[in-house]
N, C-alpha and C positions, 0 to 999 in steps of 0.2 A: 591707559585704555586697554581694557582685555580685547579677545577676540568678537567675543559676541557683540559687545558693545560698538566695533568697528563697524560689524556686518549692517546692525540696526542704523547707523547713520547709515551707511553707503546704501541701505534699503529705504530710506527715506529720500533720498537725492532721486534716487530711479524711478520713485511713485506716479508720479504725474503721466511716464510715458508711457508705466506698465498699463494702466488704469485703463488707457484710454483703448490698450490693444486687448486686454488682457481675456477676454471671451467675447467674438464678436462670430457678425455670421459668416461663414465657408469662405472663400473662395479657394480656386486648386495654385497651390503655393507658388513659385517658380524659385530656382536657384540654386545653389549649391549643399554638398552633403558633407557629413565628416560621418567620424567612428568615436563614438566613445559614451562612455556610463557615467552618471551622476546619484550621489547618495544625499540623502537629508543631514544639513548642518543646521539649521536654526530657523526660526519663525515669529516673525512679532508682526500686532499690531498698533501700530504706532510705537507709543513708549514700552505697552504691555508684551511682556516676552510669552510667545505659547507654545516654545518648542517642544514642553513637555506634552503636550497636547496632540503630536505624533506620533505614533510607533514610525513609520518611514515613508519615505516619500522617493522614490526611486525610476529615474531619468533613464531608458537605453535608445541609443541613437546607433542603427547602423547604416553603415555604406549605401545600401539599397534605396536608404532614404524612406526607409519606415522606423516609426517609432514607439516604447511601450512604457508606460507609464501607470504606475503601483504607488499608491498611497494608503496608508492607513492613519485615518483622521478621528481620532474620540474612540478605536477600537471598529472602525465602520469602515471597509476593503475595497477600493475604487481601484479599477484596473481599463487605460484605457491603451487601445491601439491604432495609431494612427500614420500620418505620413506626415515629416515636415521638408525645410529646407532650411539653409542657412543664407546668408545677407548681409557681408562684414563682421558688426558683434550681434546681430540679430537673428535668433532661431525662431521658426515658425511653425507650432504643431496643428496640425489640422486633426480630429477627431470626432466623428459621433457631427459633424455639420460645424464644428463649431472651430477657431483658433485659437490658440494659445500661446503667448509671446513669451520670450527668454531674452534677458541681457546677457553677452559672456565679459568677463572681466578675468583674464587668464584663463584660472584652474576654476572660479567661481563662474556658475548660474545664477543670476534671479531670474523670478516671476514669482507669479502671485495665483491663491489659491482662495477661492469665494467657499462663505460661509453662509449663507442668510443674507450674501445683498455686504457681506464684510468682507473687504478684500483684506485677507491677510500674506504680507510679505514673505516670501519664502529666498532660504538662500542653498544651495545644492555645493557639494562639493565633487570637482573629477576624479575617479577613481582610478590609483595607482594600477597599474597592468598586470602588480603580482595578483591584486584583489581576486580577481580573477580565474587563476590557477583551481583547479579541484585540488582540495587536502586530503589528504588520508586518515582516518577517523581508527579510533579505538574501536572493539569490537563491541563493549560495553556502551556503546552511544547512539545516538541516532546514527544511521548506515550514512543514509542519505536522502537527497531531496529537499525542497526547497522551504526556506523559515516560512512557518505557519503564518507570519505577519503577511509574506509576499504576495500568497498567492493562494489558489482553492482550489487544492488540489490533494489526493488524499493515499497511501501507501498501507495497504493491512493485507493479511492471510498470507503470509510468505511459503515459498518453498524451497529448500534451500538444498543444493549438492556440490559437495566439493570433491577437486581429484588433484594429480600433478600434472599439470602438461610437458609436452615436449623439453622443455625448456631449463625444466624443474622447479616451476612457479607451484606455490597452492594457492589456485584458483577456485575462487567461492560462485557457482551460477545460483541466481536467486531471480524465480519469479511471484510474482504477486499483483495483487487485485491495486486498479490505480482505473483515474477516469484522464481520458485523452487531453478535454479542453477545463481549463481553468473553470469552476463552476456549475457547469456539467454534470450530473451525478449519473454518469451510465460507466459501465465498468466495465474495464478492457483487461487483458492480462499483460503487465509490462514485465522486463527482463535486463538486468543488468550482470555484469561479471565483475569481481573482486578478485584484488590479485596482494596477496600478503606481504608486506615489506621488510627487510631489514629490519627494522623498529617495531617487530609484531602488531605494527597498522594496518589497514586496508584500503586500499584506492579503487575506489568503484566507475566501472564506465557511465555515460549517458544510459539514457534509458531509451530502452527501445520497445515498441509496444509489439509484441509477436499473435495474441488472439485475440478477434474483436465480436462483437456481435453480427448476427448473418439477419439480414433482414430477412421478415415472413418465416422464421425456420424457428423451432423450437429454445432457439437462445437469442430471439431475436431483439432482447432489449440489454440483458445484459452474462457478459462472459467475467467470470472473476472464481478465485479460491484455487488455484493448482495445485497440483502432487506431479511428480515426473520421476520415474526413473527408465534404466537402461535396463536393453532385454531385445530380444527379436522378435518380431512382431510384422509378417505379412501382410498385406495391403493391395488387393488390386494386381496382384501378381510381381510384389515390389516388396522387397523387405526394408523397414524401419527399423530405428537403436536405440529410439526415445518415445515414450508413451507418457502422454498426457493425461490427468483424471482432473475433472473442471466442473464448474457448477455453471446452468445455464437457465436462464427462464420469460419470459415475456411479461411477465407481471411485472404491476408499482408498488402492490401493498407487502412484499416478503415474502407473497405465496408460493404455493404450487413450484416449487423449484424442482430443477430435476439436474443429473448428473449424466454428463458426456464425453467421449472422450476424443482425442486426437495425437497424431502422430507426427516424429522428425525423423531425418538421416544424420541431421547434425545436431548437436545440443541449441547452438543459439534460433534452429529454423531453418526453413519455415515450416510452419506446424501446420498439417491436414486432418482438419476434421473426418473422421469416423462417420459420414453419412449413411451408412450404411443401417449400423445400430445404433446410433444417436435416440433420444437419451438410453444411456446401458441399464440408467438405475431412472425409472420415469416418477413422476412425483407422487403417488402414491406405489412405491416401492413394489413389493414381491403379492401385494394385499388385493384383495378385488376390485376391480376398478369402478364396480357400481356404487359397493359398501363405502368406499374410500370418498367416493364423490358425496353421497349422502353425509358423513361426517361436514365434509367442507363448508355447505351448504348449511344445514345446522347450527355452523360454527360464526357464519357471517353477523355481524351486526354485535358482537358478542365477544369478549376481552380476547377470547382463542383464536388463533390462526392456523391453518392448516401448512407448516411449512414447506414441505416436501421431501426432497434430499437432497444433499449437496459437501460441501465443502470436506471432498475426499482429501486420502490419505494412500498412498501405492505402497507393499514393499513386495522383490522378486521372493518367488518360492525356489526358481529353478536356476535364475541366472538367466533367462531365456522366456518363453512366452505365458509361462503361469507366474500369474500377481496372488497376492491379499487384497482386497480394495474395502477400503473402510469406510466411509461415509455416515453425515449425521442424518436422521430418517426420524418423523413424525411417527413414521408406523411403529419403528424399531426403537429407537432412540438412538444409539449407536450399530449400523447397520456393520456388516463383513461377508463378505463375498471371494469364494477361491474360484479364481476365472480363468482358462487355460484359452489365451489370446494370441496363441501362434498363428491361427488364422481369424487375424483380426473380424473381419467378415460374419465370421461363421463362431463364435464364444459359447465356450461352453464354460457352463456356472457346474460349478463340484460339490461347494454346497453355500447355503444362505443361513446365517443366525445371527442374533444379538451378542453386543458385547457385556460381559460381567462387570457391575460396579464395584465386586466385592471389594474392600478394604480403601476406598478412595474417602478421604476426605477433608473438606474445602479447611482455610486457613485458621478459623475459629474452632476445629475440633469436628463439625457437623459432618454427618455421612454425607453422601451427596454424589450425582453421577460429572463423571466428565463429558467435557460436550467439547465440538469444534475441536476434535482429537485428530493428531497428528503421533507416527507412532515410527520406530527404528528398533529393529534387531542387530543385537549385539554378540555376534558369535565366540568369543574368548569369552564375557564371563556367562556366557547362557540366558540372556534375557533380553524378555519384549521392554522397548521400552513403549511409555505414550506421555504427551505435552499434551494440556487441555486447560478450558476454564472449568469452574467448581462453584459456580452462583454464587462467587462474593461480590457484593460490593461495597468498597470498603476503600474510600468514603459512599456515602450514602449518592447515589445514583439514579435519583427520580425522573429521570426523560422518560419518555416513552421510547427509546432501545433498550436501556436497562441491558448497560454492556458493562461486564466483569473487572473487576479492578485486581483479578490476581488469578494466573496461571499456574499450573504445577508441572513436577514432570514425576512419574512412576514407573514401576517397573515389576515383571513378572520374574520369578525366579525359577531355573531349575529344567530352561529348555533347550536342549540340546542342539537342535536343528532348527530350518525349519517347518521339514514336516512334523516335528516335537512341538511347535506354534499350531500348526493347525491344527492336531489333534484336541492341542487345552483347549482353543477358541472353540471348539465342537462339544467339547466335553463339557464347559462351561463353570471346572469347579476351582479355577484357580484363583489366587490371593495377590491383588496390587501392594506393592509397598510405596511409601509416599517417601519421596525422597527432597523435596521441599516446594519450595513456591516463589515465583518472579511476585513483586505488585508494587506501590506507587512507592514504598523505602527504598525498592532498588532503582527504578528508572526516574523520581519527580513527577511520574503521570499518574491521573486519574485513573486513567484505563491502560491496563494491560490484559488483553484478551489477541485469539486468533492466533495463537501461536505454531510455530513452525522450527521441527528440529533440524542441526547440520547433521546433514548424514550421506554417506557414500551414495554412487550412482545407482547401488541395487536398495537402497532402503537401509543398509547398517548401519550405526557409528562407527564415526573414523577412530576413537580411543574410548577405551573401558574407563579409563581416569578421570574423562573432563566430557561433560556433555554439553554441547551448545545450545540455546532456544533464543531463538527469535521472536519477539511478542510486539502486538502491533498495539501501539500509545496511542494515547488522545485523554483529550477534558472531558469533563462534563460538562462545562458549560462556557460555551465560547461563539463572541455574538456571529461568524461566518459561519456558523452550523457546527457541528462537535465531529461531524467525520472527515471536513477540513483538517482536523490537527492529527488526523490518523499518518504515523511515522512507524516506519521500522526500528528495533532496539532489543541489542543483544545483551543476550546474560549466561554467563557459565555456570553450571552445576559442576561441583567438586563433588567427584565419587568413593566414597571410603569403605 
């Protein structure tokens, strides 16, 4: 007798008394708690085995005596949270009004999960304590965050700086666009640290959510897309070491976005919004606000959307309170702005123009501009870089996002400094070279778009040799909605 074969009798002995508890109405539980996690081992009905019929089915019971329960049943994500108790071998979930009974037989759970009125038997197994543990991941994989199966919950637009600490650790800080609660789709800015191991892996902390949206105020639905780097930066009569650039907007349909910023004393927070000048870049960009709003309106009802601005890019001029601030713009396409932010408060713009597509083009050969650019200067060999998508998509990508399946990263030759930067971006005659492209051969995903370079606290690469990007994955078609499976995932450019 194999194992499964075990489980389905011993699931069959248990029937009658699951049956009888197994969804009835509320009442508030009494009794005792434990601690521990249970994962999906097998499911039959009756004789019929349908464990294949699961992606997962996953039990956490803590101390507190609350509990959370994740299922994926035919591809369909049921997540419930509830409170139980325990009773001998009997566990008792209350959720949503309703109970739900478990046998324990050691390291096994039953209970049973309804289908149409069919109870089918389920059997759970405890998970060992190492399960548990965070791994340390390759740089080339997903970073981190929770299986697409688990949960809806979503990781894209990274920004990524590393340095060495005290310690002599190389620590990776990486924020990015994530929504708080499972399901949810408002966008907060969460924040984790990597700290590189022996074995050139990475072990990432929790996540912690550091920007959220400010109700009634100009980001008051949602905050997402960072750029950060180090610089000093006045405040209120308070100097800062960290400046934020962030996308913020009050709209549901993708409009009217506009760009804001905010400030730290420390890297991990806490970060103070810029009420001041908030939005820096407002959604109809540097353009008339009348002319701007007539387009919008024009555009309603009509394939066009009036986007706004948003998902910047920072690198230091000075070391100190003048940035580059990049930004993608409706009006501009690729907006750039030199802003001398020593007094926060009080910004003075030095000047405003579009970015050059010259010599950019997507995976197939096609000219094309980069968009959702993210950009590093490289002081040893003289050049801008920038990571962007290139309107591929490839495979074919019929949703209504029509999100990019392949990234690239480029590069400007021949600039010294970087007031030698801001001159070309002013002068506008200079030549991208294409030095290759992330997309679904190298990560397994559909989409790879939203990308985000490593690069030091002022905006540089940390090595002329090897350039890191980060591109934020997902499907095209996946039945939790396609920005559920949005993951972070890294890829090396080798520089020759």
């Amino acid at each position: 007798m194999n194992k499964k074969q075990f489980f389905s009798i011993l699931l069959v002995a248990m029937w009658a008394l699951l049956t009888l508890a197994a969804c009835t109405p509320a009442e508030e539980p009494k009794g005792e708690t434990f601690d521990a996690s249970y994962v999906f081992t097998s499911a039959t009905d009756g004789d019929v085995d349908l464990t294949d019929d699961f992606v997962l089915y996953n039990a956490d019971f803590a101390a507190d005596g609350s509990v959370k329960v994740v299922i994926n049943y035919l591809n369909m994500l049921q997540t419930r949270n509830g409170k139980y108790t325990v009773s001998g071998d009997v566990v008792t979930e209350t959720s949503d009004g309703k109970t739900y009974t478990y046998r324990i037989f050691g390291d096994i759970l039953l209970t049973t999960f309804e289908d149409g009125g069919t109870q089918i038997s389920v059997t759970l197994t405890r998970k060992a304590a190492d399960d548990d543990k965070v791994k340390a991941v390759d740089f080339e994989s997903v970073l981190f965050g929770d299986d697409i199966n688990d949960t809806k919950k979503f990781n894209y637009c990274p920004a990524i700086l590393t340095e060495t600490d005290d310690s002599g650790n190389t620590v990776m800080h990486i924020w990015y666009c994530t929504n708080k609660d499972s399901g949810i789709i408002m966008d907060h800015i969460g924040y984790r640290t990597g700290v590189l191991q022996k074995d050139g892996k990475w072990l990432f902390s929790d996540e912690k959510i550091v920007l959220a949206p400010t109700e009634g105020t100009w980001d008051g639905r949602h905050t997402c897309d960072p750029a950060v780097i180090k610089g000093e930066f006045r405040m209120g009569g308070q100097t800062y070491n960290y400046l934020m650039a962030y996308l913020g907007c009050t709209t549901e349909d993708y409009q009217k976005n506009e760009t804001g910023l905010a400030v730290a004393k420390d890297i991990g927070g806490p970060w103070v919004k810029v009420d001041s000048v908030n939005p820096i870049v407002p959604w109809y960009d540097d353009g008339d606000m009348a002319t701007e709003q007539g387009k919008y309106e024009s555009w309603q009802g009509t394939s066009r959307i009036y986007w706004g601005t948003g998902m910047p890019s920072l690198v230091s001029v000075d070391g100190k309170g003048e940035v580059l601030l990049f930004y993608s713009s409706t009006l501009r396409g690729t907006g750039v702005r030199r802003l001398d932010l020593s007094d926060i408060d009080h910004p003075v713009t030095k000047f405003t123009t579009s970015l050059s597509h010259n010599g950019i083009v997507n995976s197939r050969g096609l000219k094309c501009n980069v968009g959702i650019a993210d950009f590093a200067f490289d002081p040893v060999a003289k050049r801008l870089y920038v990571t962007g998508v290139t309107n591929d998509k490839l495979p074919e990508d019929v949703t209504k996002t029509l999100v990019n399946s392949h990234s690239l990263l480029a590069y400007v030759d021949g600039l010294g400094d970087m007031e030698a930067v801001c001159a070309a971006l002013q002068g506008g005659s200079y030549k991208w070279n294409v030095v290759g492209y992330v997309g679904p051969s190298d990560t397994g995903w559909n989409r790879n778009h939203n990308p985000g370079m490593v690069r030091s606290a002022l905006g540089y690469v940390p090595s002329s040799n090897k350039i890191g990007v980060v591109v934020s994955t997902g499907n095209n078609d996946w039945p939790n909605e396609n920005i559920f499976t949005y993951r972070l995932f890294g890829h090396w450019f080798e520089i020759k």
